[in-house]
C-alpha positions in Angstrom: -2.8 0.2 -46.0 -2.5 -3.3 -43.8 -4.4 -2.7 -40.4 -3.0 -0.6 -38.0 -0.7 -1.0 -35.1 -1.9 0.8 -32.2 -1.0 -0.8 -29.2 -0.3 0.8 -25.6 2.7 -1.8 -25.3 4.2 -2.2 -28.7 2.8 1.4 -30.6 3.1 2.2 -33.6 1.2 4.7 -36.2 2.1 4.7 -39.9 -0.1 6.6 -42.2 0.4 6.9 -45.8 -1.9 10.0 -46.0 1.2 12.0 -44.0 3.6 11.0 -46.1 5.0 8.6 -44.3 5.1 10.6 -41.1 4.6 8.1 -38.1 4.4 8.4 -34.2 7.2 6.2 -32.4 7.1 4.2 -29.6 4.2 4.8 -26.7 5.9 7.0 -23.9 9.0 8.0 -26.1 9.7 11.6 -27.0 8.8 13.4 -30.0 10.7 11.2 -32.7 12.2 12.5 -36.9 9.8 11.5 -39.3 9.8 8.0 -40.1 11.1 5.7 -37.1 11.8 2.0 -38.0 10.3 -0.4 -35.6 13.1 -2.3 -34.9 14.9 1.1 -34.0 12.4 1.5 -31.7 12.7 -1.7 -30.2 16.6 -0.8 -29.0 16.2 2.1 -28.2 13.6 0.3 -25.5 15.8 -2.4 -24.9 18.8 0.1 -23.3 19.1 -0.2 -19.9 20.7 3.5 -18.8 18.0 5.1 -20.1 14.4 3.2 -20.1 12.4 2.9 -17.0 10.1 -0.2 -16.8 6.9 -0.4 -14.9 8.4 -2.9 -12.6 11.3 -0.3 -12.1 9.1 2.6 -11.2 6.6 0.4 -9.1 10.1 -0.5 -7.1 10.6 3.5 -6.4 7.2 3.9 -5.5 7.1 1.2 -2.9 10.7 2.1 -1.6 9.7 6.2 -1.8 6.4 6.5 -0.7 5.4 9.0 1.9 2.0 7.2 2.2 3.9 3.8 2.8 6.7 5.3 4.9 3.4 6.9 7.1 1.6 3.6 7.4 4.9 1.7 8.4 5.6 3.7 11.0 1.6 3.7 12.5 2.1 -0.1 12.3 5.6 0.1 14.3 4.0 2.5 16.9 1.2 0.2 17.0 3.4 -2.6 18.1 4.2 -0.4 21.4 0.7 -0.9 22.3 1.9 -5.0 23.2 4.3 -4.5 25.7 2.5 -2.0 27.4 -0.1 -3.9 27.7 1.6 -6.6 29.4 2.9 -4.0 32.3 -0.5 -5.1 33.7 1.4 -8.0 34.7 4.6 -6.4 35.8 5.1 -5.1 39.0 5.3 -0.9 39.7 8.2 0.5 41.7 8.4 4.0 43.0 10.6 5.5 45.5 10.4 8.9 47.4 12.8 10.5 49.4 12.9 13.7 51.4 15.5 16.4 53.8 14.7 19.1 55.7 15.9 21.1 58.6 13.8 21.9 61.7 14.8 24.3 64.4 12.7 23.2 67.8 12.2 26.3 70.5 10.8 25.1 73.3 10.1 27.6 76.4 8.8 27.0 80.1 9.0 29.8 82.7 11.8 31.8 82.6 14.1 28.8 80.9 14.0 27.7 77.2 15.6 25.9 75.0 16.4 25.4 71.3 17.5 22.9 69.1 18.1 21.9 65.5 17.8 18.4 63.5 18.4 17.1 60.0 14.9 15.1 59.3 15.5 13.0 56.3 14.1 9.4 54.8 13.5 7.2 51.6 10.8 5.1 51.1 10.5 2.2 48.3 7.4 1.0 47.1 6.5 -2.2 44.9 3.3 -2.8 43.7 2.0 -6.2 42.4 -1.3 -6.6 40.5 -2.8 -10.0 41.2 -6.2 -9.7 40.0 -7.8 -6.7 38.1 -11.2 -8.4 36.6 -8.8 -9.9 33.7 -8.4 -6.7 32.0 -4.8 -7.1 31.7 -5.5 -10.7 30.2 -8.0 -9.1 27.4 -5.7 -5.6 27.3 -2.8 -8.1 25.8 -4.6 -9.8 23.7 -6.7 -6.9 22.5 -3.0 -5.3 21.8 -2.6 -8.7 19.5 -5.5 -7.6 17.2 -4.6 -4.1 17.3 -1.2 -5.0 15.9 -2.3 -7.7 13.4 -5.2 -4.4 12.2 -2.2 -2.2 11.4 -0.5 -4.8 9.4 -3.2 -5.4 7.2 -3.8 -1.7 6.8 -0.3 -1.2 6.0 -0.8 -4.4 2.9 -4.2 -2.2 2.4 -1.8 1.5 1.5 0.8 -0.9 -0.4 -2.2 -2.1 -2.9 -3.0 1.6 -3.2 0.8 3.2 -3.6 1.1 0.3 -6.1 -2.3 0.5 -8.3 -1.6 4.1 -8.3 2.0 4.3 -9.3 1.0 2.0 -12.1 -1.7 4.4 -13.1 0.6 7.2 -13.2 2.8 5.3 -15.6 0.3 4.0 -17.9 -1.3 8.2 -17.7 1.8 9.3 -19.1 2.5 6.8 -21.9 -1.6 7.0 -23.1 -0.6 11.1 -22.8 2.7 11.3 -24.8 1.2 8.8 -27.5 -1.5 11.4 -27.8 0.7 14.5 -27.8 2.6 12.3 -31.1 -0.9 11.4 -32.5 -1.6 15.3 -32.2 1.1 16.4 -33.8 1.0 14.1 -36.7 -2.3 15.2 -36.9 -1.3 18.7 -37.5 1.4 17.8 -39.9 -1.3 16.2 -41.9 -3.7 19.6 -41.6 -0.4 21.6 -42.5 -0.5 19.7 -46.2 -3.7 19.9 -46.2 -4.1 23.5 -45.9 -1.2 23.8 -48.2 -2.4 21.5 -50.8 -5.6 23.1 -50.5 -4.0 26.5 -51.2 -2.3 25.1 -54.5 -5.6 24.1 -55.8 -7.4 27.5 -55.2 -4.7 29.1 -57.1 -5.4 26.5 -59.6 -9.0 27.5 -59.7 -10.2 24.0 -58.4 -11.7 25.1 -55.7 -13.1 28.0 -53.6 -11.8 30.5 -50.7 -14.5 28.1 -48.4 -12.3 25.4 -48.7 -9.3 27.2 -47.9 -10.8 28.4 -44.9 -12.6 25.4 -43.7 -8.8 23.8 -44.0 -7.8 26.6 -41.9 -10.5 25.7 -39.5 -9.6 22.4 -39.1 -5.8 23.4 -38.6 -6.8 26.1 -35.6 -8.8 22.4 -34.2 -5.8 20.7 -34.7 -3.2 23.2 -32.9 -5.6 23.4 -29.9 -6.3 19.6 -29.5 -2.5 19.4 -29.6 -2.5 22.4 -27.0 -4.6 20.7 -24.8 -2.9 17.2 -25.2 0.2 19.1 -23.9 -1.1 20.1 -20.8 -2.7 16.9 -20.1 0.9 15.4 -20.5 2.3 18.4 -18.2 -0.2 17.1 -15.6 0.5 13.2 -16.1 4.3 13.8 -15.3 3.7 15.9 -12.2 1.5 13.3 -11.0 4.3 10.5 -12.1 6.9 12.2 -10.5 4.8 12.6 -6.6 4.3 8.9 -6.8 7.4 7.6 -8.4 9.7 10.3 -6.9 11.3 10.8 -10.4 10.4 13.2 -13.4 9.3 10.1 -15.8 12.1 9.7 -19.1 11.6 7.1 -21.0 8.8 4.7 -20.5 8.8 1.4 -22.3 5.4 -0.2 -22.9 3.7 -2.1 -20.2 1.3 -5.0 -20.3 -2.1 -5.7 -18.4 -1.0 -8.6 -15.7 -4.3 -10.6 -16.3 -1.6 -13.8 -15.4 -2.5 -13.0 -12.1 -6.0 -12.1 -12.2 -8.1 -15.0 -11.1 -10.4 -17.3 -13.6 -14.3 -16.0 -12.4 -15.6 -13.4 -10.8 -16.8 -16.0 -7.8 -13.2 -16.9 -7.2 -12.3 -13.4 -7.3 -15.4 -12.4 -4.7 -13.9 -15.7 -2.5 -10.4 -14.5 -2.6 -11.1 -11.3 -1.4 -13.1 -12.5 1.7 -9.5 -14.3 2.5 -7.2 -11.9 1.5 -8.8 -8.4 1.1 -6.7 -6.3 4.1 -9.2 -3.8 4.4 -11.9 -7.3 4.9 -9.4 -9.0 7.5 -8.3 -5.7 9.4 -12.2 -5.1 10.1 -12.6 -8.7 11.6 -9.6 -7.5 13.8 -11.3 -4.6 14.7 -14.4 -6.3 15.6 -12.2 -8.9 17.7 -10.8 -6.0 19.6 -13.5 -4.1 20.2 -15.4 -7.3 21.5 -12.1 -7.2 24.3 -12.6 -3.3 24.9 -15.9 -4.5 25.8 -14.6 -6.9 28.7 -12.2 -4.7 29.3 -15.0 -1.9 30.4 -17.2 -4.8 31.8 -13.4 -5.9 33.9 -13.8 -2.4 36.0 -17.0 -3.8 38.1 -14.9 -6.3 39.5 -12.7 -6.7 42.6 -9.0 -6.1 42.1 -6.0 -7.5 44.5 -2.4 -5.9 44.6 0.2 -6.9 46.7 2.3 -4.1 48.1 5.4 -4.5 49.2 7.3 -1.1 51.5 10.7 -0.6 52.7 11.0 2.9 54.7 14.1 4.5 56.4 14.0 7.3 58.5 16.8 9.6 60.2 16.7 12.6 62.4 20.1 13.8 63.5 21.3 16.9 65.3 24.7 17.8 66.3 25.0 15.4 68.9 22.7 12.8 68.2 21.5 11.0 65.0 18.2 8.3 65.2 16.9 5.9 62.5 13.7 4.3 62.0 13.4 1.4 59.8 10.0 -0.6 58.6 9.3 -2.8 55.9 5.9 -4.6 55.4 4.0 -6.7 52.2 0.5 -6.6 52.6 -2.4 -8.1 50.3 -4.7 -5.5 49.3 -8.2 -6.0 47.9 -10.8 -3.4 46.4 -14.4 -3.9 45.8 -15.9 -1.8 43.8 -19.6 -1.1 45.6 -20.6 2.2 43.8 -18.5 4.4 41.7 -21.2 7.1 40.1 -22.4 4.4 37.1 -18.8 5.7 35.6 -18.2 2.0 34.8 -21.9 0.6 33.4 -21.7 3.7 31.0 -18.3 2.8 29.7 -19.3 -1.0 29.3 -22.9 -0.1 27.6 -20.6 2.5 25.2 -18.2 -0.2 24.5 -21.4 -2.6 23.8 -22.7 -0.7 21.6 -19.3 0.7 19.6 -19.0 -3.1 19.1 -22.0 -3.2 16.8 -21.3 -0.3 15.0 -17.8 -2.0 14.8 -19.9 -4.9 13.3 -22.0 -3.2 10.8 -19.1 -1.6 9.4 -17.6 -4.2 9.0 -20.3 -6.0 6.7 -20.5 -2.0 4.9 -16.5 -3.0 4.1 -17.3 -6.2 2.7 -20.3 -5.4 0.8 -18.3 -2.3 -0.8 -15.3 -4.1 -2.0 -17.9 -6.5 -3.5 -19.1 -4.0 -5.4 -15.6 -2.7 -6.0 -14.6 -6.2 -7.6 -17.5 -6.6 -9.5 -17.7 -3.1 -11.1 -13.6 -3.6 -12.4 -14.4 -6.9 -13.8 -17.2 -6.1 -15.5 -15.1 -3.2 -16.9 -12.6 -5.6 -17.5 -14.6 -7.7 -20.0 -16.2 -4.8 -21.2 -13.0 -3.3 -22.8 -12.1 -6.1 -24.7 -14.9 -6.2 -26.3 -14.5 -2.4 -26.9 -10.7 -2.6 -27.9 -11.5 -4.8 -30.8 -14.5 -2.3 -31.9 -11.7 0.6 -31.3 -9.1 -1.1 -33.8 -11.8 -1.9 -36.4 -12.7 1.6 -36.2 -9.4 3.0 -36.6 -8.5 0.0 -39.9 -12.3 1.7 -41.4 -11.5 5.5 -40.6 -8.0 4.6 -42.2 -9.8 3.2 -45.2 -12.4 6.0 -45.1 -9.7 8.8 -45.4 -7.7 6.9 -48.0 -11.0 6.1 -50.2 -11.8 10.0 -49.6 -8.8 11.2 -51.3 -8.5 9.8 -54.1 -12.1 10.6 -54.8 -11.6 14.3 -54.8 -9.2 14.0 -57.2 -11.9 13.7 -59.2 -14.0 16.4 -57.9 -16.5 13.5 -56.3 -15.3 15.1 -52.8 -15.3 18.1 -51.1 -12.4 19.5 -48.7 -14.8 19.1 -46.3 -15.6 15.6 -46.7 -11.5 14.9 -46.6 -11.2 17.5 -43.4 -13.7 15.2 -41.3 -12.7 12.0 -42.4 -9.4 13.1 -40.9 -10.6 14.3 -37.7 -12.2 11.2 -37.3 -9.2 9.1 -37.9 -7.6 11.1 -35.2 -10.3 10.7 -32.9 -10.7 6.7 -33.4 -6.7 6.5 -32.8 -7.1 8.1 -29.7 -10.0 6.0 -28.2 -8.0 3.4 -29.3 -5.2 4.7 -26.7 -7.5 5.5 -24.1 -9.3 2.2 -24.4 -6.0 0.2 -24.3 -4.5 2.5 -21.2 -7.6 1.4 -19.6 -7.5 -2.0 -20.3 -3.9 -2.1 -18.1 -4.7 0.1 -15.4 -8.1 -1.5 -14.3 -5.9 -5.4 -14.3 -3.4 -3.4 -11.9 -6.8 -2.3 -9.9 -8.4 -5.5 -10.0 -5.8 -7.2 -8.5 -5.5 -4.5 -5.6 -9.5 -4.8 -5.2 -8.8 -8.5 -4.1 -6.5 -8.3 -2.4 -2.9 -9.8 -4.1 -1.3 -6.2 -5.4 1.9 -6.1 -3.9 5.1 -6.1 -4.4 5.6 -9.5 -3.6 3.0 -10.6 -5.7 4.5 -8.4 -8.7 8.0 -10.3 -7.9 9.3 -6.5 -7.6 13.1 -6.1 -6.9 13.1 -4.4 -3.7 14.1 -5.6 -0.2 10.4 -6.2 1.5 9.7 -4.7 4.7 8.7 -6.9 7.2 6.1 -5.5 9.7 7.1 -9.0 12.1 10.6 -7.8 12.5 9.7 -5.0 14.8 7.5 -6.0 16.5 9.3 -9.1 17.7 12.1 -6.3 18.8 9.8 -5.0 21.4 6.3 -7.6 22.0 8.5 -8.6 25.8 10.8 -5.7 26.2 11.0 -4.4 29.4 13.0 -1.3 29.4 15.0 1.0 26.8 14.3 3.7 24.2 16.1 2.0 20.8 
């Protein structure tokens, strides 16, 4: 038998030993015996009825609760801009009030009574001029506040994305292993079965019977258990993706866009990491929350501007009083209970454990990048070992065979030179899913996953648009 095809994008088991019985396509449903490869390869091809990755990564960005979440946080963060800038804008108030009084007034023996209508509005506008620039740093502390969100938003894009791709690649690694199960079990059927035959022939014993019957109750419960891992995958597809997963075609690793070393990877990320540039933003604003505290010590100046009108009326008589004034006013701040050196000390020292964390970010994606690409190389190495292993357990099992045909081998001997055929297939699997989903991480760990990046067909959402909407308005609810 020529070496064997096991590949988590283009699948394809054929073993002799089953009779011909192969496993189809990675991701496709349970398949009749013998499925030609180039059948396989339409039924792939058909657009009404295979998803791709790129397609599900598409629902996943356009579904997500997580991104959905994290969009609106970034477009309620923009809010924090304009009110900011009302620091700068002047405050207007009005008050108004009615009444009636009844006046008795008595002297002697002769009093009298009276009743009026006191009424009056009053208008108030109120002009900061100077407030120890903490309407200046309040602005642009909003800036960094904004441009934080934004990169937390890329941040929860990179891990809808990396994680929607793991779902995928979960269920096609799970439903090549349900096939690989059940082929398995086929193969322990004839086994059992021809082992049967032989005892009635008087070739061998009731131990080998049973020890086929062993490796058959193995088989079902392996195949059992590859079931429910499948069961799981799907659920977990179908939360991300917002779709039960159909029919998966086979998906590559997108090393294309990995970059050439791990330096230039550890460089890129100090650009372009979101997680690495929303914790410089952080540290810029909390260095402005800082001045902002410090900004209380100092002297503010408002200029207030009133406009009052007052009426009293009765039945035969009605007055008014009118006044309107602008006065500059200006407050020192002397004393105010050390309310204000305790908030600016606070702020001091929030902005070095702003710092630190920062740096603890850094250093972790670091780590991060240099753990996947060290697994990266690693599983090259170890899907070449895998395939060898699966071309010498194929060659094992074959060589087995045909030696107890002449009594030089033992049931036994043909029972676990199946099993590990089946096993080495399955690493094989497991080693190849791996191999896709840690490109798909390593990409997110510097940085670039998104959907951009993966030239996705979905309309992008642009975090700028809305927060040009509202970074001057004035007034308004939409």
């Amino acid at each position: 038998m020529g070496r064997v095809a096991l590949n988590i994008w283009a699948f394809k088991i054929r073993d002799k030993s089953l009779g011909g019985h192969g496993l189809g396509a990675l991701a496709l449903p349970v398949l009749g015996k013998a499925v030609s490869l180039s059948a396989l390869c339409l039924a792939l091809a058909h657009p009404l009825k295979a998803e791709t990755m790129s397609g599900a990564l598409s629902k996943a960005y356009r579904s997500s609760p997580e991104l959905n979440a994290q969009r609106a946080d970034v477009r309620a963060t923009d809010e924090n801009l304009p009110a900011a800038k009302g620091g700068f804008r002047p405050n207007i108030y009005s008050t108004g009030n009615w009444g009636f009084l009844n006046q008795h007034l008595s002297l002697g023996s002769a009093s009298q009574s009276s009743q009026t209508h006191p009424g009056g509005i009053n208008l108030v506008v109120n002009q900061n001029l100077f407030n120890g620039f903490r309407d200046l740093n309040g602005i642009n502390r909003a800036e960094f506040q904004i441009k934080q969100s934004q990169q937390l938003l890329r941040n929860s894009e990179a891990s809808v994305l990396s994680a929607a791709a793991a779902a995928y690649m979960k269920v096609l690694r799970d439903t090549s292993i349900v096939l690989l199960r059940t082929d398995a079990v086929e193969a322990l059927e004839l086994q059992l079965s021809s082992t049967q035959i032989r005892l009635d022939r008087g070739e061998v014993s009731r131990t080998d019977v049973s020890q086929a019957q062993s490796a058959l109750a193995q088989g079902r419960g392996d195949l059992s258990v590859a079931r429910a891992s499948l069961l799981g995958s799907q659920a977990v597809f179908k939360q991300l993706i917002g779709e039960t997963p159909k029919q998966l075609t086979p998906a590559r690793a997108i090393d294309g866009l990995i970059p050439r070393s791990l330096p230039e990877s550890l460089k890129i990320a100090d650009r372009e990491h979101p997680l690495i540039l929303a914790a410089n933003f952080s540290i810029e604003a909390a260095e402005l929350s800082a001045q902002i505290a410090k900004g209380q010590l100092l002297p503010t100046l408002n200029l207030v501007g009133t406009w009052s009108r007052a009426q009293d009326y009765s039945a035969v008589a009605r007055e008014y009083n009118t006044n309107a004034s602008i006065v500059a006013q200006l407050n020192v701040p002397i004393y105010e209970a050390g309310i204000g050196y305790a908030q600016s000390r606070q702020a001091i020292e929030k902005l070095s454990q702003t710092r630190i964390l920062a740096d603890q970010q850094r250093m972790q994606i670091h780590m991060t990048i240099e753990s996947f690409w060290a697994n990266r190389d690693a599983i090259r190495e170890t899907i070449k070992a895998a395939s060898d292993q699966v071309e010498a357990s194929e060659a094992t099992l074959n060589g087995v065979r045909e030696e107890a045909k002449f009594g030089e081998r033992t049931t036994q001997d043909i029972l676990y030179a199946q099993q590990l055929l089946t096993n080495s297939r399955v690493g094989l699997i497991n080693t190849q899913h791996d191999r896709v989903v840690i490109s798909y991480n390593l990409l997110a760990a510097i940085g670039r996953l998104s959907a951009e990046s993966l030239n996705l067909a979905v309309e992008k959402y642009d975090p700028k648009a809305h927060y040009d909407k509202v970074q001057n308005k004035w007034i308004g609810f939409d």
